[in-house]
C-alpha positions as CSV (number, residue, x, y, z in Angstrom):
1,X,19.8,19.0,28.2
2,X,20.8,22.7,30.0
3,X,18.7,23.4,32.5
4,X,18.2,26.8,31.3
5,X,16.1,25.7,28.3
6,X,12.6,23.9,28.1
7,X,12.8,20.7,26.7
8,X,10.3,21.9,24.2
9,X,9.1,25.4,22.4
10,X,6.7,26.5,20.0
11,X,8.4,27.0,16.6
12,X,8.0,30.8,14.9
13,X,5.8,31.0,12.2
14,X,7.5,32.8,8.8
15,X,6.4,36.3,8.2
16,X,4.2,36.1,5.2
17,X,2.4,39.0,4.7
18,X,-0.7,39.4,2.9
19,X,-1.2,35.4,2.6
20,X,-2.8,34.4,-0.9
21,X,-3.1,30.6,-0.8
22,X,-5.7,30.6,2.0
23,X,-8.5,32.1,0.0
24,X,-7.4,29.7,-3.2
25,X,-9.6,26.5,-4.4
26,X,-7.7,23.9,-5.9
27,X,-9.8,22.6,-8.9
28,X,-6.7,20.2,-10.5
29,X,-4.7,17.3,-9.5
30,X,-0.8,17.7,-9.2
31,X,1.6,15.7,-10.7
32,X,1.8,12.7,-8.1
33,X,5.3,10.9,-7.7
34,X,5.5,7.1,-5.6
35,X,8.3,7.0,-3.5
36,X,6.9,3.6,-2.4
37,X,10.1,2.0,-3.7
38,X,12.2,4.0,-2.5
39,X,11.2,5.5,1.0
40,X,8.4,3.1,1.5
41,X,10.9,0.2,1.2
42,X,13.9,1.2,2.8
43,X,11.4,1.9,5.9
44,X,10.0,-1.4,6.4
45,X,11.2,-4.2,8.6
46,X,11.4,-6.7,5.9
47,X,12.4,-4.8,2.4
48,X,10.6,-6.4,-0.8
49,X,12.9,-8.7,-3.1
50,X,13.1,-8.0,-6.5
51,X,9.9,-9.9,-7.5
52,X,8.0,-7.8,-4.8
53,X,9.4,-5.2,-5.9
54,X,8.5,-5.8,-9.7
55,X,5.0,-6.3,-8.9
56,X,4.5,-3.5,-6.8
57,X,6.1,-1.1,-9.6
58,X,3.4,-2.4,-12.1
59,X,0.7,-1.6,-9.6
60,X,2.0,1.9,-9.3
61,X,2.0,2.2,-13.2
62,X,-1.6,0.5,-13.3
63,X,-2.6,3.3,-10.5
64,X,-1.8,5.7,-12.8
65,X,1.2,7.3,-11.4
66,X,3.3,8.8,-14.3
67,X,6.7,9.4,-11.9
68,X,7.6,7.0,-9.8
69,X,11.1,6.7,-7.8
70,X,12.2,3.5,-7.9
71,X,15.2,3.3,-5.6
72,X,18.8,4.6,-4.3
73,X,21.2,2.7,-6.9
74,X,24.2,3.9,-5.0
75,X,23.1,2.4,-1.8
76,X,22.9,-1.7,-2.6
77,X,24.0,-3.6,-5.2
78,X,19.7,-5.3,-5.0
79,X,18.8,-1.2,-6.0
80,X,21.5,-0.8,-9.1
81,X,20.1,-4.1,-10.3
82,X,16.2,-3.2,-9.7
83,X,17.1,0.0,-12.3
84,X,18.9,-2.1,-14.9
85,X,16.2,-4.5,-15.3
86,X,13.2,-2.2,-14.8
87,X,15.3,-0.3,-18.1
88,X,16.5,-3.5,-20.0
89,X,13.7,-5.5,-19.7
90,X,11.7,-2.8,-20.9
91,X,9.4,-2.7,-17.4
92,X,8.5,0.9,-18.1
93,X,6.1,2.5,-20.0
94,X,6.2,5.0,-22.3
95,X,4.5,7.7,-20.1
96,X,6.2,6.7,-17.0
97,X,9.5,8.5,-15.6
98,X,11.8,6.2,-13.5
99,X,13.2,8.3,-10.6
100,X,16.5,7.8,-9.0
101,X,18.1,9.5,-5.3
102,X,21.3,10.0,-4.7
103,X,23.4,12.6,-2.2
104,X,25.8,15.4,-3.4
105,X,28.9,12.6,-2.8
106,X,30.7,12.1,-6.9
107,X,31.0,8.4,-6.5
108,X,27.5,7.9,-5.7
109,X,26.5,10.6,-8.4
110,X,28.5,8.3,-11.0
111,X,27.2,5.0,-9.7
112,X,23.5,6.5,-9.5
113,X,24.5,7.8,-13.4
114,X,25.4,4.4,-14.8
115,X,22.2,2.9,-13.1
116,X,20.1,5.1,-15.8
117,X,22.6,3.9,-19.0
118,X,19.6,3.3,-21.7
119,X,17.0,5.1,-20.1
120,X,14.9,8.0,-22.8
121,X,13.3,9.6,-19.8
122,X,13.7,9.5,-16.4
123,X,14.7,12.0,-13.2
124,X,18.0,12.2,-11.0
125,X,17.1,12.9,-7.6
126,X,19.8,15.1,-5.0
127,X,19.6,16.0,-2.0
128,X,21.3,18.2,0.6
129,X,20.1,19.0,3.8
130,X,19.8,22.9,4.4
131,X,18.4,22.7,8.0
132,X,21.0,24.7,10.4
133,X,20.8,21.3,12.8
134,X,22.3,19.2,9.7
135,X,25.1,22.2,8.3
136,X,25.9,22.6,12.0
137,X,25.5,19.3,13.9
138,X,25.8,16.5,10.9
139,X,28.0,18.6,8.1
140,X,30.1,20.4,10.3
141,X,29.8,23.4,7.6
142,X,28.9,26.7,6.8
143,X,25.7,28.0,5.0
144,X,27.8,29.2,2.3
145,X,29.9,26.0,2.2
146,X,26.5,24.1,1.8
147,X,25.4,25.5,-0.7
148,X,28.6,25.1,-2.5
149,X,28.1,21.0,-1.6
150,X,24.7,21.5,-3.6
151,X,26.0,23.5,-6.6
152,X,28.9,21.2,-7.0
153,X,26.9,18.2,-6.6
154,X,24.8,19.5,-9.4
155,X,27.9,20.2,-11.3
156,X,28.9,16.2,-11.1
157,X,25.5,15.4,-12.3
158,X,25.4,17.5,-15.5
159,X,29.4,16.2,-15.9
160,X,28.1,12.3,-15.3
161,X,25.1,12.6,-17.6
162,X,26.4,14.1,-20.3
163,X,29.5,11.3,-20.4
164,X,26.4,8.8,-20.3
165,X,24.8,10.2,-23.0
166,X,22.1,11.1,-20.9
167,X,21.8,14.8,-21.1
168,X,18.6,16.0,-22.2
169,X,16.8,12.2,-21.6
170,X,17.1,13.1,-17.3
171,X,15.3,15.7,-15.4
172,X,16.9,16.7,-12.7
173,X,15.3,17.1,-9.0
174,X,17.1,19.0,-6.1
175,X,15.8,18.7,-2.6
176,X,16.9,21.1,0.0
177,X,16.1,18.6,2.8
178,X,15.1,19.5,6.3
179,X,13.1,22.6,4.2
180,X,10.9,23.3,6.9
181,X,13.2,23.3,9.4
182,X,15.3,25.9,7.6
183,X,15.5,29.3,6.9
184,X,13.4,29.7,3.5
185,X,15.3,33.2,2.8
186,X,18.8,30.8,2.9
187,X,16.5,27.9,1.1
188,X,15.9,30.2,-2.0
189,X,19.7,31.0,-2.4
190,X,20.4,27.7,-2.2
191,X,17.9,26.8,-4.8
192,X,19.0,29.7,-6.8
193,X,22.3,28.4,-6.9
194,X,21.6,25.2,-8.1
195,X,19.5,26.2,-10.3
196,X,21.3,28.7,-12.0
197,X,24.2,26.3,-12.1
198,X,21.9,24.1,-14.3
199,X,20.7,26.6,-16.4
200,X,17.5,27.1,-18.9
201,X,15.1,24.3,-18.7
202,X,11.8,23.3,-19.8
203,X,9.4,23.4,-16.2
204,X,8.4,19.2,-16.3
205,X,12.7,18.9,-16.3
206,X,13.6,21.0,-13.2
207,X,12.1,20.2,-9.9
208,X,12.6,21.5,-6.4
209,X,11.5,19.5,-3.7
210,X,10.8,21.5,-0.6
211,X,10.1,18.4,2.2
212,X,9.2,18.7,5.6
213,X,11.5,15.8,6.5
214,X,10.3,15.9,9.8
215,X,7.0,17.5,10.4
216,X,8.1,19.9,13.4
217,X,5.4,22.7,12.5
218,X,2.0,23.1,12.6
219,X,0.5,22.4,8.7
220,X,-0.5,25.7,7.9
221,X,3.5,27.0,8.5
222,X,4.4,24.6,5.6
223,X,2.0,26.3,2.9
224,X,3.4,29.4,4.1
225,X,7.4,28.7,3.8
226,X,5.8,27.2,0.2
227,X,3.9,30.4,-0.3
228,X,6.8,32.6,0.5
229,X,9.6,30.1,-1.3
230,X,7.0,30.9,-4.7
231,X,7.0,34.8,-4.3
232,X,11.1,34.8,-3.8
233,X,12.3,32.5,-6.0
234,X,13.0,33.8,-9.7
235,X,12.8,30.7,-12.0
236,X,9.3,29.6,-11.7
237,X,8.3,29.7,-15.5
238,X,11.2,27.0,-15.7
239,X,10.4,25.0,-12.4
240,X,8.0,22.5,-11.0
241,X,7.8,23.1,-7.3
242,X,7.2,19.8,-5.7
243,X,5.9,18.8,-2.0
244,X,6.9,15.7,-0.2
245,X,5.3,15.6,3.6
246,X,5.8,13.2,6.4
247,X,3.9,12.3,9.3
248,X,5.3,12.9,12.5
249,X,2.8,14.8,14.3
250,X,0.0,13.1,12.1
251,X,-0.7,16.3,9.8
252,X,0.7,15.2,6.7
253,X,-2.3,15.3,4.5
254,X,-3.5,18.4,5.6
255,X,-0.4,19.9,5.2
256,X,-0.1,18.6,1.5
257,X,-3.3,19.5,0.9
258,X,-2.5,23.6,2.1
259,X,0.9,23.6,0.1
260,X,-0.8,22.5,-3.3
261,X,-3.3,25.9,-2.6
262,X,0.2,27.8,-2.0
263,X,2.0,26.9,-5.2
264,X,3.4,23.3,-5.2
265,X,2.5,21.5,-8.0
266,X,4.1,18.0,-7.4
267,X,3.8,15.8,-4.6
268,X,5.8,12.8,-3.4
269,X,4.3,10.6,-1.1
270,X,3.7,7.0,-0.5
271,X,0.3,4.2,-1.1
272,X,-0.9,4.3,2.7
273,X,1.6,6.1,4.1
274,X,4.5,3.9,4.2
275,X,8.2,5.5,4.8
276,X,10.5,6.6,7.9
277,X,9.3,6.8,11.1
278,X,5.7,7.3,10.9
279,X,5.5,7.6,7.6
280,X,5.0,9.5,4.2
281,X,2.0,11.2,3.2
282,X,-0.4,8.9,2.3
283,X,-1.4,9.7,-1.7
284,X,-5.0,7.1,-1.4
285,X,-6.3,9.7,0.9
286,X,-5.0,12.7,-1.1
287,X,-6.5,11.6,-4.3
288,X,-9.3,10.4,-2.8
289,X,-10.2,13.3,-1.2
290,X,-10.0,15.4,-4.0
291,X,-12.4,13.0,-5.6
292,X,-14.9,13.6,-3.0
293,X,-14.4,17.0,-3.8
294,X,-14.9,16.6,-7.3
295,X,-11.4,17.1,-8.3
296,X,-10.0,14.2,-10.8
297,X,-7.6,12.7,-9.1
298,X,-5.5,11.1,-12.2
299,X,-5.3,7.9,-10.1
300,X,-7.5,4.7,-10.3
301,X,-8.1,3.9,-7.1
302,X,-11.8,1.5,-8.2
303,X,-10.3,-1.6,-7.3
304,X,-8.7,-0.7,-3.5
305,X,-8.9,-4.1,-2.2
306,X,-7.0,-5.3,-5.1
307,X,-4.4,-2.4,-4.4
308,X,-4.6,-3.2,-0.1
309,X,-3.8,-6.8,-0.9
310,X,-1.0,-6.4,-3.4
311,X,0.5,-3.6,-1.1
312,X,0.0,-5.6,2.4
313,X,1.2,-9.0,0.7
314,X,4.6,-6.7,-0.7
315,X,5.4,-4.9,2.6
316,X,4.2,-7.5,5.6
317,X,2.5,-4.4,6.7
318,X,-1.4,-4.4,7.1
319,X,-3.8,-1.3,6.0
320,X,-5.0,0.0,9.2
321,X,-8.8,-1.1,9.6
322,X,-9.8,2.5,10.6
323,X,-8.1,4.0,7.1
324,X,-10.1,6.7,5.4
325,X,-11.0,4.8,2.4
326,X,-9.0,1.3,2.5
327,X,-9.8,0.3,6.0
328,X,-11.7,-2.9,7.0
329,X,-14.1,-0.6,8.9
330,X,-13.9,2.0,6.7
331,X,-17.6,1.9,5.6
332,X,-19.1,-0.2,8.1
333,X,-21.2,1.5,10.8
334,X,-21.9,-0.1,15.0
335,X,-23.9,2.4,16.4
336,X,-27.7,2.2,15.8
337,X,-28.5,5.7,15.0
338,X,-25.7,5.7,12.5
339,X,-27.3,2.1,10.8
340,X,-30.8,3.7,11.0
341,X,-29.7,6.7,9.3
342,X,-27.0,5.2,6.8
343,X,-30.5,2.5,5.7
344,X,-32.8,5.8,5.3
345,X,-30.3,7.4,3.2
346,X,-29.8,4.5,0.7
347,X,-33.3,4.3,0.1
348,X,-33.9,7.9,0.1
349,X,-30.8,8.6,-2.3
350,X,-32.9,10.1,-5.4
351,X,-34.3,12.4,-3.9
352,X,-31.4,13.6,-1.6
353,X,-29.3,13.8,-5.2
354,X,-32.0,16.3,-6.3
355,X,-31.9,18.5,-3.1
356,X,-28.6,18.6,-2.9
357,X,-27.8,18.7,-6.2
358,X,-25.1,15.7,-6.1
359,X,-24.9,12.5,-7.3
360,X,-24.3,11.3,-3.5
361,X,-25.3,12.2,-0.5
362,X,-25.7,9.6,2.1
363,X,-25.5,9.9,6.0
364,X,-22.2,8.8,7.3
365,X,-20.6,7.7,4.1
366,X,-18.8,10.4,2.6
367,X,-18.6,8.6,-0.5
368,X,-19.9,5.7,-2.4
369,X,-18.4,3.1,-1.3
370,X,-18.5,1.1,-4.7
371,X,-16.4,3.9,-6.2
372,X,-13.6,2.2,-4.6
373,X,-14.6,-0.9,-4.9
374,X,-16.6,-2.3,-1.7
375,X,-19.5,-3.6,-1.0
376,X,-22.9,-2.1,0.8
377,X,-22.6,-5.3,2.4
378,X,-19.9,-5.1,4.7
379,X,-21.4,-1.1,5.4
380,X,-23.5,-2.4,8.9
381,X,-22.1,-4.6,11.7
382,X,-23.7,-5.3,14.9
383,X,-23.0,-5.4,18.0
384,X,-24.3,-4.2,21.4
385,X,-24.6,-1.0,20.4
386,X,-26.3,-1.5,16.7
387,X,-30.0,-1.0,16.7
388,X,-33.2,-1.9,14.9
389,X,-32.0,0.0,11.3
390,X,-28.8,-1.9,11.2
391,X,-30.2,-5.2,11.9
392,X,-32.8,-4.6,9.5
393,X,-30.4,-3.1,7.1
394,X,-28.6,-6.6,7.1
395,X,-31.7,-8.4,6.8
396,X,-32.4,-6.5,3.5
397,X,-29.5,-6.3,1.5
398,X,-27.8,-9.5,2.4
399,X,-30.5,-12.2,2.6
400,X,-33.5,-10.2,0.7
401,X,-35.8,-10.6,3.6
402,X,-37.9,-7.5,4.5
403,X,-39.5,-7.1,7.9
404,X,-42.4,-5.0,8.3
405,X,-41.2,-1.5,9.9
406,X,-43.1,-2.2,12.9
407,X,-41.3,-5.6,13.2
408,X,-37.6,-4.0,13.3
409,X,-38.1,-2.8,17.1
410,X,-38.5,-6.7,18.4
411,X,-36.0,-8.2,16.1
412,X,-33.6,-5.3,17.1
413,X,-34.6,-6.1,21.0
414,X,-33.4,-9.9,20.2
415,X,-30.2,-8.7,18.5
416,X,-29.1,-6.6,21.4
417,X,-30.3,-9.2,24.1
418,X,-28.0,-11.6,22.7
419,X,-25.4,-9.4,21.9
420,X,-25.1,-8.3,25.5
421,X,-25.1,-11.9,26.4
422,X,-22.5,-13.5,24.2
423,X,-20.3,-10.0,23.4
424,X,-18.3,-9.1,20.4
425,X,-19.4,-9.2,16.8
426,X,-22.7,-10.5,14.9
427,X,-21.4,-11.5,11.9
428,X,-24.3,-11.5,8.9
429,X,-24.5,-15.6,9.3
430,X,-24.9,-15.1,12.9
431,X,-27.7,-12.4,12.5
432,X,-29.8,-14.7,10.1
433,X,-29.5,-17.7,12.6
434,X,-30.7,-15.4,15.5
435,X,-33.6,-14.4,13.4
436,X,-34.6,-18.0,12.0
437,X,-34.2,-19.2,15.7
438,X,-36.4,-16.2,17.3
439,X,-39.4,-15.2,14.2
440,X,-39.2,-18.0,11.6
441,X,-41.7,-21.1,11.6
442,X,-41.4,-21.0,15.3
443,X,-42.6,-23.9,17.7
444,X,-43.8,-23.3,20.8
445,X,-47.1,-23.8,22.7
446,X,-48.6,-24.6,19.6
447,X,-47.6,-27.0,16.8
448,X,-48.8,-26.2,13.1
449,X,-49.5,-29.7,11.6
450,X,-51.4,-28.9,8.6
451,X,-54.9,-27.0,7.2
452,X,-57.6,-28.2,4.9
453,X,-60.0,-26.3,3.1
454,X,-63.5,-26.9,2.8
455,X,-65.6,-26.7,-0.9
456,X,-67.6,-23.8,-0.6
457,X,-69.7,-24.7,-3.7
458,X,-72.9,-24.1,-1.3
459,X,-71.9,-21.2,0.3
460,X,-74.2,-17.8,-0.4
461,X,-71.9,-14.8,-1.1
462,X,-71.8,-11.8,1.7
463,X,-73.0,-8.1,1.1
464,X,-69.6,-7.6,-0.5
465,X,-69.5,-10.7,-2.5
466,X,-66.9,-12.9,-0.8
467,X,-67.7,-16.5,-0.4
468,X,-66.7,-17.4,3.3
469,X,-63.4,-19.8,3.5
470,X,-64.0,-23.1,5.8
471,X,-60.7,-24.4,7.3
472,X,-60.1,-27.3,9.5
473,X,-56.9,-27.2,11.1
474,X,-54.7,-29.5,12.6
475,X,-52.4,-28.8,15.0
476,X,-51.5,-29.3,18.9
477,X,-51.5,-27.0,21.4
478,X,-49.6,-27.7,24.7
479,X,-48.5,-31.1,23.4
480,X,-52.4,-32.2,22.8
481,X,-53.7,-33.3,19.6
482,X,-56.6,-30.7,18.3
483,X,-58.8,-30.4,15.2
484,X,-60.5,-26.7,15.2
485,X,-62.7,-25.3,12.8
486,X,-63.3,-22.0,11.3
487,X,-64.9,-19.5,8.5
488,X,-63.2,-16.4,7.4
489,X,-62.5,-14.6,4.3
490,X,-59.5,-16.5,3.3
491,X,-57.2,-19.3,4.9
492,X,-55.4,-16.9,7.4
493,X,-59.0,-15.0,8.8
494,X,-60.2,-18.5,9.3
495,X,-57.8,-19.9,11.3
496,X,-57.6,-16.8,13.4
497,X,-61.8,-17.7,14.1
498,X,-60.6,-21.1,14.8
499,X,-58.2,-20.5,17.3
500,X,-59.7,-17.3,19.0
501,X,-63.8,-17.8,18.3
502,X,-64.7,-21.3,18.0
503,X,-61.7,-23.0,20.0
504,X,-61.1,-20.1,22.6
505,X,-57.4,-21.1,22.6
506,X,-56.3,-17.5,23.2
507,X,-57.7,-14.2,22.7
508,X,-56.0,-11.6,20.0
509,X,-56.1,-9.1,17.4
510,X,-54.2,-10.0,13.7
511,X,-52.9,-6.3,13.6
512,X,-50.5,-6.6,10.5
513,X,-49.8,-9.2,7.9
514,X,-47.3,-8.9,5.2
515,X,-45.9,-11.1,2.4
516,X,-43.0,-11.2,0.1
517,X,-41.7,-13.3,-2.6
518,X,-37.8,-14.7,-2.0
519,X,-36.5,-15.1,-5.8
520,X,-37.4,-15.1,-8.9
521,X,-37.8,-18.7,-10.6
522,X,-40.1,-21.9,-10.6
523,X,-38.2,-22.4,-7.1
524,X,-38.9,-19.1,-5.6
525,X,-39.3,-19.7,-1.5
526,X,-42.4,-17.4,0.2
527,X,-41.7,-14.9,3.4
528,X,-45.0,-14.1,5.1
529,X,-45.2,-11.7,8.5
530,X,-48.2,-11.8,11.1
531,X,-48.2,-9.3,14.1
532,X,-50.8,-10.2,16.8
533,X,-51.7,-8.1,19.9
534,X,-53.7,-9.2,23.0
535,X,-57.4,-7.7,23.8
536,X,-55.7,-7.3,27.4
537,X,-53.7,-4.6,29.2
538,X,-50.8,-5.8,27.0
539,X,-50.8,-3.5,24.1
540,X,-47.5,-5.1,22.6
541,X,-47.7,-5.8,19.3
542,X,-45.6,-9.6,18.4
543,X,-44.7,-10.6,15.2
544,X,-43.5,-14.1,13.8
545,X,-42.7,-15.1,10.5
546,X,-42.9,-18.1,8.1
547,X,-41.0,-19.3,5.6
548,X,-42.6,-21.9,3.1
549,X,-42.4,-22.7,-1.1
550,X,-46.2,-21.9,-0.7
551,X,-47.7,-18.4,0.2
552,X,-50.5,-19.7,2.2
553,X,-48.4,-22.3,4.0
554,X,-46.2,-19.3,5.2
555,X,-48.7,-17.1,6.1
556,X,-50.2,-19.5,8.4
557,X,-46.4,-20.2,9.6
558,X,-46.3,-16.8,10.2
559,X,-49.3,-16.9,12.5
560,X,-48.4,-19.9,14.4
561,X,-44.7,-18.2,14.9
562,X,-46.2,-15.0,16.1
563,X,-48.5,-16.9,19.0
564,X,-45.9,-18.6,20.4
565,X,-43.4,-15.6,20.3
566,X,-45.5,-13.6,22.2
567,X,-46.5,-16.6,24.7
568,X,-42.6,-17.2,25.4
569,X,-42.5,-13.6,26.1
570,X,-45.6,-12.9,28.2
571,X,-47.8,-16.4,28.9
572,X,-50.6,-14.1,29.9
573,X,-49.7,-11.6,26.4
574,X,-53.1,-12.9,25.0
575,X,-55.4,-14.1,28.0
């Protein structure tokens, strides 16, 4: 490198007066054309066989993509082959246009010709680079002998396809490679030329292809070299200007997203970004995100597992667990605020719809997750740093169990305590264990054996005409063998008497009791919560639970669970 230049300088933006695309609003979907096959294969360490590579062209078709380029026939003999069967085995449907790349070289053009022999519809793909690095530094030519190289390129196709019997079946595409690294005055000649050189066409059967083959410019510069391309070029009416954006400095959807508002209409990119380098655009996010925005997006994305595990089984390359809308952790949520809120706004979703005046609107989940096919199960994990709404969250949707509100603080507290402990993940099977271990039908001090309920036949109603319960329950405390006695207004009042009044065991308060039914048939299991608090300085409130076929069994469960929680945590919790 000479000394007398920085290694690195801003790049000039083009002079675009009086911008128009930045107060557009796109409302439709452009035409959207996989190069999967093509760049996303040649760029990975492994390229797909030919059964891969059959099964990932019928996913691109079951997407939805009507344009797909299928591969360089020129390059291998494995590419020429993938065309000839894909057209004489009859692989492609009706609505679907095969795409082929080739450079401006004649024997290649021929080659890339015969590859199509058969074909009704389909698109030849050319490309010359334009950029002043590649004419300079790779051609070793002139602008005007470059363009020359592209007109006479074009020449060799129209000559090739018409021999074939192609001409008027094949669309032709020209790409003017390295586009934003050229001059877009010298890029519209170019185009010009070619096009001109063509002639009269119907718009779906011309493309240009402006690419940012390297992304070397900040987004917003490529929707203004599109921008000003549009206002300079004369053959619009007859040409579908088309987009294809890589990722180098990590821009690429933004980009694609500012070029459609500045007059592309066709964008090439590739399922999760694979291609070159660091990739292609990524066309999942792109369609998605005009989803989100309430754009049809013309692609079925409702199944993206299916689509993550058919791509990552083609390519040996694994979906990035932090992607937008395919990712692992995509929808899942480790922070405890996020949890709480994420839980609220489920529950609360009606009536956010009618505020808002959307069908979703949910905190931290920009979209529904089961519009692309996951689960609300996998939306909370916990770790350290989830809190009491993800744990409960869990709790809820995965096992059906539903913990009084005041009861998510202490199960939350468990969580965490262990979770600092062991590090790393809670899985849902771990939380469930932790909870059954810590709240459920817990043994302790004292020992549940069973309850028996006396006739009451003799027994004068009170002033609100309830007839007293009588229990006698069995059970041992500290490892000692006790029957206690008690009267109350039902099973669970009585056995509070028995242990607090008459037996003087402990002294507390029943603050909260709760009950729920687990299922729905003749086998139907019973969840009951109890939340005691001492009469001491200890104004904790502790909470058990029991789990039991019969409702009063569990209740009483419950109560047990709850005295010896809070005795494990304070012995003196209910002097």
């Amino acid at each position: 490198m000479s000394e007398q230049f920085v290694k690195y300088a801003r790049i000039k933006p083009v002079e675009l007066k009086n911008r128009q695309w930045i107060d557009r609003e796109l409302d439709h979907a452009p035409v959207w054309c996989s190069v999967d096959l093509r760049d996303g294969n040649q760029a990975l360490p492994l390229p797909m066989n030919p059964e891969k590579k059959l099964n990932y062209f019928r996913l691109l078709c079951q997407v939805g993509f009507k344009e797909i380029e299928v591969s360089f026939p020129s390059a291998s003999h494995d590419d020429f082959v993938f065309v000839r069967n894909l057209v004489e085995n009859h692989e492609i449907p009706d609505d679907v246009r095969i795409s082929v790349l080739t450079q401006a070289r004649e024997s290649l053009i021929q080659k890339t010709v015969e590859s199509l022999k058969g074909l009704e519809r389909g698109i030849l793909h050319l490309y010359v680079a334009t950029s002043d690095l590649h004419s300079k530094f790779v051609f070793h030519k002139t602008r005007e002998e470059v363009i020359q190289m592209a007109v006479d390129g074009t020449k060799m196709v129209m000559k090739y396809l018409k021999e074939a019997g192609l001409w008027g079946k094949i669309a032709y595409e020209f790409s003017p490679e390295e586009f934003t690294d050229s001059d877009v005055h010298y890029v519209v000649e170019v185009c010009k030329a070619v096009k001109e050189t063509w002639g009269p066409s119907r718009k779906e059967d011309f493309i240009v292809n402006l690419p940012a083959t390297v992304e070397r410019r900040l987004c917003f510069h490529y929707a203004d070299m599109i921008e000003l391309f549009c206002r300079e070029y004369p053959y619009l009416d007859e040409t579908t200007i088309s987009v294809h954006s890589h990722n180098d400095q990590g821009t690429a959807v933004a980009s694609t997203e500012m070029t459609l508002l500045a007059g592309a209409e066709r964008v090439e990119g590739t399922l999760f970004g694979h291609g070159e380098r660091t990739g292609n655009v990524d066309i999942v996010t792109l369609a998605l995100n005009m989803m989100y925005h309430g754009i049809d997006p013309k692609l079925d994305f409702s199944n993206l597992p299916d689509v993550v595990r058919i791509v990552e089984k083609s390519t040996g390359m694994e979906v990035h667990p932090r992607h937008p809308y395919a990712g692992l952790l995509a929808f899942t949520a480790f922070s405890g605020s996020h949890q709480d809120a994420i839980r609220k706004g489920l529950e609360c979703r009606e009536q956010a719809s009618e505020y808002f005046k959307v069908g979703w609107k949910v905190p931290y989940l920009h979209i529904d997750p089961e519009d692309v096919g996951r689960k609300y199960e996998r939306l909370i994990r916990i770790n350290s740093q989830s809190g009491k709404g993800g744990v409960a969250y869990v709790l809820e949707h995965t096992y059906g169990i539903y913990p009084p509100k005041n009861m998510h603080p202490a199960i939350g507290a468990v969580v965490q305590a262990e979770a600092d402990r062991k590090g790393g993940e809670f899985s849902a099977e771990d939380l469930i264990a932790l909870f059954n271990e810590n709240f459920v039908n817990l043994k302790g001090v004292f020992e549940f054996q069973r309850i028996a309920v006396k006739p009451n036949h003799h027994v004068q109603p009170d002033e609100h005409g309830q007839v007293p319960t009588e229990v006698t329950v069995y059970l041992k405390y500290k490892g000692k063998e006790m029957e206690i006695s008690g009267s109350g207004n039902g099973p669970l009042s009585a056995t509070v008497r028995a242990i607090r009044d008459n037996a003087k065991l402990c002294d507390f308060i029943l603050e909260d009791y709760t009950e729920q039914t687990m299922g729905a048939n003749a086998d139907a299991q019973a969840m009951a919560f109890v939340g005691i608090r001492g009469k001491g300085a200890d104004k904790q409130i502790y909470y058990g639970a029991g789990h039991h076929a019969d409702i009063g069994q569990a209740a009483l469960l419950a109560l047990f669970s709850a005295l010896n929680f809070a005795l494990s945590r304070n012995p003196k919790a209910l002097d």
